[in-house]
N, C-alpha and C positions, 0 to 999 in steps of 0.2 A: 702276646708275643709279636714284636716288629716283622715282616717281611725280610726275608736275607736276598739280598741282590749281589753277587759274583759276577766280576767287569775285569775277565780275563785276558783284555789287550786294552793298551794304549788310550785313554780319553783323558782330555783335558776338563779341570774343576769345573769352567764354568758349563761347557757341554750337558754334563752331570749333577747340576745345581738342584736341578727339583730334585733330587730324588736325595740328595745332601741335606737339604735342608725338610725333608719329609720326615715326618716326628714317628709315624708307623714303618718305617726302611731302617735297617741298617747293610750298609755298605762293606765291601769286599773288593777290593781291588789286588788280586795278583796274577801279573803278565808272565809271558815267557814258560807256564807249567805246561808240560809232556803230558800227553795223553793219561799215560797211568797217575801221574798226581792229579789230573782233574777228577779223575774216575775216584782217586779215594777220599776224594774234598765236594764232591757236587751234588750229595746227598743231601745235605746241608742245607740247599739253597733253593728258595721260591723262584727266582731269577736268573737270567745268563743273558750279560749283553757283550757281544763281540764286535769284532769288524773282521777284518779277511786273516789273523795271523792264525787263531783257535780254529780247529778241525772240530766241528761237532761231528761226532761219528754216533754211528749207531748202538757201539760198545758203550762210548761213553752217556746215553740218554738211559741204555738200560740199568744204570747206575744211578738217573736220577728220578728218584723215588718220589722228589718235594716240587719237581720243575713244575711250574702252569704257564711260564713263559721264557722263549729266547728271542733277544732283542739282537737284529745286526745294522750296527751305526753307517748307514749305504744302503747301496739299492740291489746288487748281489746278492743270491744265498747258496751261492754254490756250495760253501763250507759247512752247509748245516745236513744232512742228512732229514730232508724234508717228508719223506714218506713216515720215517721212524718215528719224529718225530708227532705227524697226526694220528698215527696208531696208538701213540701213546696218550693222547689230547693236551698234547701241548702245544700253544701258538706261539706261532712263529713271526714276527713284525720287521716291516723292515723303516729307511726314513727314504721314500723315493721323491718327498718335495725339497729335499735341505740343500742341493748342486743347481738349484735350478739360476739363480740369479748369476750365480760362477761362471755356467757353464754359457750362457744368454752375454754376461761381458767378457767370456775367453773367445767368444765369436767376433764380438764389436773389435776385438783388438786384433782378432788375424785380419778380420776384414781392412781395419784403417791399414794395418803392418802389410798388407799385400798389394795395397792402392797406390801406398806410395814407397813400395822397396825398402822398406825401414831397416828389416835382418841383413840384408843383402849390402846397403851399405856402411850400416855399422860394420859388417865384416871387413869391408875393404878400409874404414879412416882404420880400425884396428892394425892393417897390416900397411900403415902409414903410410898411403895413397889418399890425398884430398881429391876424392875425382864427384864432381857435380851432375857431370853430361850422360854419366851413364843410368842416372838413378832419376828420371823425369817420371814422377807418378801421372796418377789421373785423379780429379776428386769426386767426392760421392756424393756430391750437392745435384738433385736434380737426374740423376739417375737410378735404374728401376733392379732394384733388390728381390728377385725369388725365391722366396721359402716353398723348401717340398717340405711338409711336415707341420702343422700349427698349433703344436700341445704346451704344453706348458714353456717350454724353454724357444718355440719357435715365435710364440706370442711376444715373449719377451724381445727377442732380438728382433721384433718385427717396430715396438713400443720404442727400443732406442736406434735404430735405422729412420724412423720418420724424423727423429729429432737432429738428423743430417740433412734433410728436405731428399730424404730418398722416397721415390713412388713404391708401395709395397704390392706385388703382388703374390696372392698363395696359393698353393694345392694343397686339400686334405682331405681324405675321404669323410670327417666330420664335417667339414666344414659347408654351410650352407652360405646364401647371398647374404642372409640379412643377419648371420653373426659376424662375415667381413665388412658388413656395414656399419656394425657398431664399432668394431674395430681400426673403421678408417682406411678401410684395405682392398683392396679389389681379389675378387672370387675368380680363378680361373682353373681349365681342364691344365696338369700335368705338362700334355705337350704344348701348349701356350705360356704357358710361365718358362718353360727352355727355350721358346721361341723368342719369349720377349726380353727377358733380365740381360744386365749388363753385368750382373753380380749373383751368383746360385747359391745358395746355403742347404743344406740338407740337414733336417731334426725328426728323421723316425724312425721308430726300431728296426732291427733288423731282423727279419722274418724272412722266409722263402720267397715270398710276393715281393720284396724289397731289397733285396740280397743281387746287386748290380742292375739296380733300377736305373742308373743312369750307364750308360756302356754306349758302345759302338753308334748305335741306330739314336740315340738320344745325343749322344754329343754333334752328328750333326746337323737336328735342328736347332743347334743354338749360331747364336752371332757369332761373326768372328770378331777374335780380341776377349772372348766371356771370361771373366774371372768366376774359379768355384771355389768352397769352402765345404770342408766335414769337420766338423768337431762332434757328430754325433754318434754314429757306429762304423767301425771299419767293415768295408764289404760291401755298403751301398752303395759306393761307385766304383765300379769296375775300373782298377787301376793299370792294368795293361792300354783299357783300351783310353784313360786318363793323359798316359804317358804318352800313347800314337797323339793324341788332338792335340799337347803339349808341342809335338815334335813337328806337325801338322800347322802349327800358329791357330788353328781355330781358339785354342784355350793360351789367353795372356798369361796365365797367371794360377795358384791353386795355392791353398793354407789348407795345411791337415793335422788333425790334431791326432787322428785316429788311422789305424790301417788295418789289414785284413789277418796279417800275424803280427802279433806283437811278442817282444821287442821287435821292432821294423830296423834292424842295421844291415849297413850294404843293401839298403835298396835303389833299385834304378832310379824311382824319382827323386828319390836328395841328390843326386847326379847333379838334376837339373836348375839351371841359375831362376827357371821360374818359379820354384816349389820353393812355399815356407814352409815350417814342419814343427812341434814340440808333442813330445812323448808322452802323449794322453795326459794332458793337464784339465782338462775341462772341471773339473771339481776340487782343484786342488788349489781352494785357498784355506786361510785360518778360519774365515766366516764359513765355508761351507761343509769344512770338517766340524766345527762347533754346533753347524745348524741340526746336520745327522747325528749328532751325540742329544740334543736337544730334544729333537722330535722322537726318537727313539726311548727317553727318558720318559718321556710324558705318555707314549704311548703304556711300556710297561708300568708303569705307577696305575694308569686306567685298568688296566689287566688283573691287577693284584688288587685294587678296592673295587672291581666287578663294576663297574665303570665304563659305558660307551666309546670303541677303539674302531678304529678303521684301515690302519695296515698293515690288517694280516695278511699272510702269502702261504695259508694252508686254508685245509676245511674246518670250516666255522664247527663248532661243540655241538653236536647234534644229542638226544637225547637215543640209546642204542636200541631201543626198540623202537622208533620210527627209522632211526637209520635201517635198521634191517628190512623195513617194510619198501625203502622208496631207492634205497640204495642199486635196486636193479635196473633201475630206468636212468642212472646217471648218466650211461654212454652214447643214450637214446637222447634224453635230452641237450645234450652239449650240441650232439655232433647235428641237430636242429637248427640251434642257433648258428655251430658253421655255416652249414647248408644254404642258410639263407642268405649269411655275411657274404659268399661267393656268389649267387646267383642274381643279388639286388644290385641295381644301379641305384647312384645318390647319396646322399648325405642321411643314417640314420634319424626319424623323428617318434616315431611310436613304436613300440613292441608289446600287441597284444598275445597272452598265451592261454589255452582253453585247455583244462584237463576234464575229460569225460570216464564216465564208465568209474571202475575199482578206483580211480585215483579220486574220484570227490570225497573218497573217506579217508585219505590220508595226507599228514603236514606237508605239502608239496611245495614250503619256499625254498628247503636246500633245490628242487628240480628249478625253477625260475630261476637261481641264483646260474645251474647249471645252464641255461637256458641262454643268459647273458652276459655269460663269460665266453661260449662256444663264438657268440656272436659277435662280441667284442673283441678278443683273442686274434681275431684274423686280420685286424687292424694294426692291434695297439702288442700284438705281440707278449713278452713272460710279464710286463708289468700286470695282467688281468689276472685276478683268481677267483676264488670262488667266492672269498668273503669279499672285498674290495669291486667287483662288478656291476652294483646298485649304485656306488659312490661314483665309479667314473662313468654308468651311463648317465647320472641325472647332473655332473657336472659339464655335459656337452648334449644337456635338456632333451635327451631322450626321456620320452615319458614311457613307464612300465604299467601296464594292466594284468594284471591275474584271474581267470575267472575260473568257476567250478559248472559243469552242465551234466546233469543227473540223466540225461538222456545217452546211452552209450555209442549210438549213431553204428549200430552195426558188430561194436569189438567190445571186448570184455576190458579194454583198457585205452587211451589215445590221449594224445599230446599236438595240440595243432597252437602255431605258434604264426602270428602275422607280424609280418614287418612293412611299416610305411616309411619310405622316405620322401627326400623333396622332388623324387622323379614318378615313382611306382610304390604300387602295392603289390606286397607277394607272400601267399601262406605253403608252408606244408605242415602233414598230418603224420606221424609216426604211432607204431604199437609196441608193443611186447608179445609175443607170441612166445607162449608156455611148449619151451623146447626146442625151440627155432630162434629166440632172440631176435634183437631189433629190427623194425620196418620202419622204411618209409613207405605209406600207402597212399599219399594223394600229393599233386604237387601243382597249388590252384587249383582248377578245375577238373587236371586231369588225376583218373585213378591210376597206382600204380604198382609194383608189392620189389621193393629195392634193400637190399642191406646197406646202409649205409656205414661204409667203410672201406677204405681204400682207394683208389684212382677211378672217378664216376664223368663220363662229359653226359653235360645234358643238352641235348639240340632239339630244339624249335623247328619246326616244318610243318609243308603243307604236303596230307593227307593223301600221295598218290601212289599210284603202284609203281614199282622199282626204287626207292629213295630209300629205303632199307638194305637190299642189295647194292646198289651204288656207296651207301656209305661202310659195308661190311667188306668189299671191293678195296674201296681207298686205303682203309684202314689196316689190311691183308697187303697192301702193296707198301704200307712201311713199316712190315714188321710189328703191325701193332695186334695183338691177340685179344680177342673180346670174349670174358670170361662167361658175362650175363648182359642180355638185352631186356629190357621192359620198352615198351608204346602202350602210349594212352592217347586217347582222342574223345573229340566232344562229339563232333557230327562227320557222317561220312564225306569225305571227302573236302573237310575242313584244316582247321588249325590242331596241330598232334604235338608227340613229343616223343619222344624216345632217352633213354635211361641207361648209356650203356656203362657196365663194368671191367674197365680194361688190366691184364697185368701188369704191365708197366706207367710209368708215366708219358704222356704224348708230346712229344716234340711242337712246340711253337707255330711253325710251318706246315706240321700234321692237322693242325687247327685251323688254320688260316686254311687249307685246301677244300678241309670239313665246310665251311664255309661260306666258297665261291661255288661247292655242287650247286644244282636247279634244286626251285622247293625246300629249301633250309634257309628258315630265317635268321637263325644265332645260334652260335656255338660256346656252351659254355664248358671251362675245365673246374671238377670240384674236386678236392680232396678231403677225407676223412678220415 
């Protein structure tokens, strides 16, 4: 019996071609069904491939009896009820490569459109005014283009900006010297690339770490006269304080594809004669609708002949009697790899991880998978999950080691996980504790016993008397409540740590004061 595939929105033939022309498929296309006709039509079907119109609901999966996969043509899954459906073992795929070249020349073109006032005076011959003197660009020969962001789409707009003799320079917390060196690019800190560019582009997700990365205190390290562009996520740059640099002359000029609510109408910056603007087009060509109907195609065809697939955006098929066995250390291991994402300086290079004690007897790659998504996640944001987290660490040559060590070092169970990059190395060690739930117990050198989860600063000091009270002091004077403290130290009156568990989150400024006390080498803030 062929595969039944049901493609209940919108795709074009050729999008859909493999699976047309697949001799084990038969095809099903009907758009526009109400929730209660899919639910009495989805029994049916081995497959379901959407885009954003089809609500997969939870009603509707418990109807599907024959599903082993939903395909959605995009990088979204908002519309699928994704819990429901791993409960049920079904996978979920999305196509997050097929907008990349769209979205790489919707950039090239606000960029040129913003250089030389293109919208601005087409608007004005429109309203039958031949005026020349007001529209004098600047060109992009020999001036220095900054990418914050250098993932797939940042790469790209980095490959066609050299071919204007633009100097490229980037920020990325992947990013090492000697991959901008192949790249032809120069490697610089964050605040150097706004110091230096003539031209800003922004291409990273938007996470809480990134959610007005560029605002107030970053617009004015930059030149005056900068031109900036988003066509990546709205929110990364703080558009109030966009509009002051706008109003301020620091910023010439700004191309946005994206904003912070969308639809964006009546807002204050289309006011402005320096702002270009189009309504999140970044992905919206023929080729790059076709490419996510494509890659989405080939994916589920892999799915349904048990065939080697890579973007999924649920938990990989676990067999249910190892899930039950490893399943209780999944929030233990993730929130490891956060841990270390926020604590490490540098550009990820190795991720060694050690399971000791009860875990050497059981399948621990769903835990490593867990391990390298925590890790990756604080970077790269919803594109990470659990099955695709091997594929994007070893596509930015993080190398992954897994060991097993029969010696229990202490616990009836532990998970110590090292990360080296191109700066430092740094490990922590977590357990399970039968009724107590997750630890962390060591953090390098020092020992510790920390629940990891919720709002954690971990500060560096030296080992003296009053530097505990001084920072319980600080932290008392701004309202900040410390739930839980741990200190660890190596030798008396050496290098220590402290671990503390706050309720809320701490103010910016809260941290910088943390800081400048005596005897605190570094203040870090972690979340879990």
């Amino acid at each position: 019996m062929p595969f039944k595939v049901l493609i209940s929105d919108p795709l074009s033939d050729d999008g859909i071609q493999v699976l047309l022309q697949a001799e084990d498929v038969e095809v099903h296309r009907q758009s526009g069904l109400s929730e209660a006709e899919l639910c009495s039509i989805i029994a049916d079907f081995d497959a379901l491939i959407v885009r954003s119109q089809t609500q997969v609901t939870k009603d509707l999966l418990s109807h599907a009896t024959k599903l082993k996969v939903i395909g959605r043509a995009g990088v979204g899954v908002d519309n699928i009820a994704l819990q429901a459906a791993t409960e049920l073992g079904i996978v979920v795929i999305n196509a997050p490569d097929g907008n990349t070249i769209s979205t790489a020349e919707h950039t090239m073109s606000m960029l040129m459109s913003l250089s030389r006032r293109i919208p601005q005076a087409y608007l004005k011959l429109k309203q039958n005014e031949w005026d020349r003197k007001s529209f004098v660009g600047v060109e992009l020969n020999g001036k220095t283009l900054g990418i914050v962001g250098l993932g797939r789409i940042g790469a790209e707009v980095a490959k066609r900006a050299k071919g204007f003799n633009m100097q490229i320079v980037a920020f990325d917390p992947f990013l090492t010297q000697e991959k901008a060196e192949k790249l032809g690019i120069r490697y610089a800190g964050l605040e150097t690339v706004l110091a230096e560019a003539d031209f800003i582009t922004v291409h990273t997700p938007l996470l809480k770490e990134t959610k007005h990365l560029i605002s107030h205190k970053q617009f004015e390290l930059m030149k005056q006269g900068v031109h900036i562009l988003n066509c990546a996520r709205g929110g990364i740059i703080d558009e109030d304080a966009l509009y002051h640099a706008i109003m301020n002359k620091k910023v010439a000029g700004a191309a946005l594809d994206v904003f912070e609510i969308e639809p964006a109408v009546n807002h204050p910056l289309l006011e402005l004669p320096e702002v270009i603007a189009t309504p999140h087009l970044g992905a919206s060509t023929v080729e790059a609708q076709e490419n996510v109907a494509i890659d989405v195609s080939h994916e589920v065809l892999h799915i349904l002949r048990d065939l080697p697939f890579k973007n999924a955006v649920n938990l990989p098929s676990v067999p249910s009697h190892i899930m039950k066995k490893v399943q209780p250390f999944f929030v233990l291991s993730e929130n490891l790899g956060s841990f270390l994402a926020q604590l490490t300086i540098g550009a990820p290079q190795e991720i060694d991880i050690q399971y000791s004690g009860d875990l050497t007897e059981l399948d621990v790659a769903p835990l490593t998978r867990n391990v390298i998504k925590g890790l990756l996640a604080y970077h790269l944001g919803y594109q990470v999950n659990y099955v695709n987290a091997p594929h994007l660490a070893k596509l930015r040559d993080i190398t992954i080691s897994e060991k097993k060590n029969t010696l229990n070092k202490g616990f009836t169970n532990l998970i110590t996980v090292e990360l080296k990059t191109n700066q430092e190395t740094r490990t922590v060690s977590g357990t399970l504790l039968n009724g107590l739930g997750s630890r962390i117990v060591k953090v390098d050198e020092f020992s510790v016993d920390v629940v990891p989860k919720g709002h954690l600063i971990y500060i560096c000091h030296q080992d003296k008397p009053g530097v505990i009270g001084r920072v319980g002091t600080l932290l008392g004077t701004h309202d900040v409540n410390i739930a839980t403290m741990q200190v660890g130290r190596a030798d008396v009156g050496g290098a220590a740590i402290m671990m503390l568990t706050i309720d809320k989150q701490a103010r910016k400024e809260v941290l910088d004061h943390l800081g400048e006390l005596e005897e605190i080498v570094n203040v870090t803030e972690i979340d879990l």
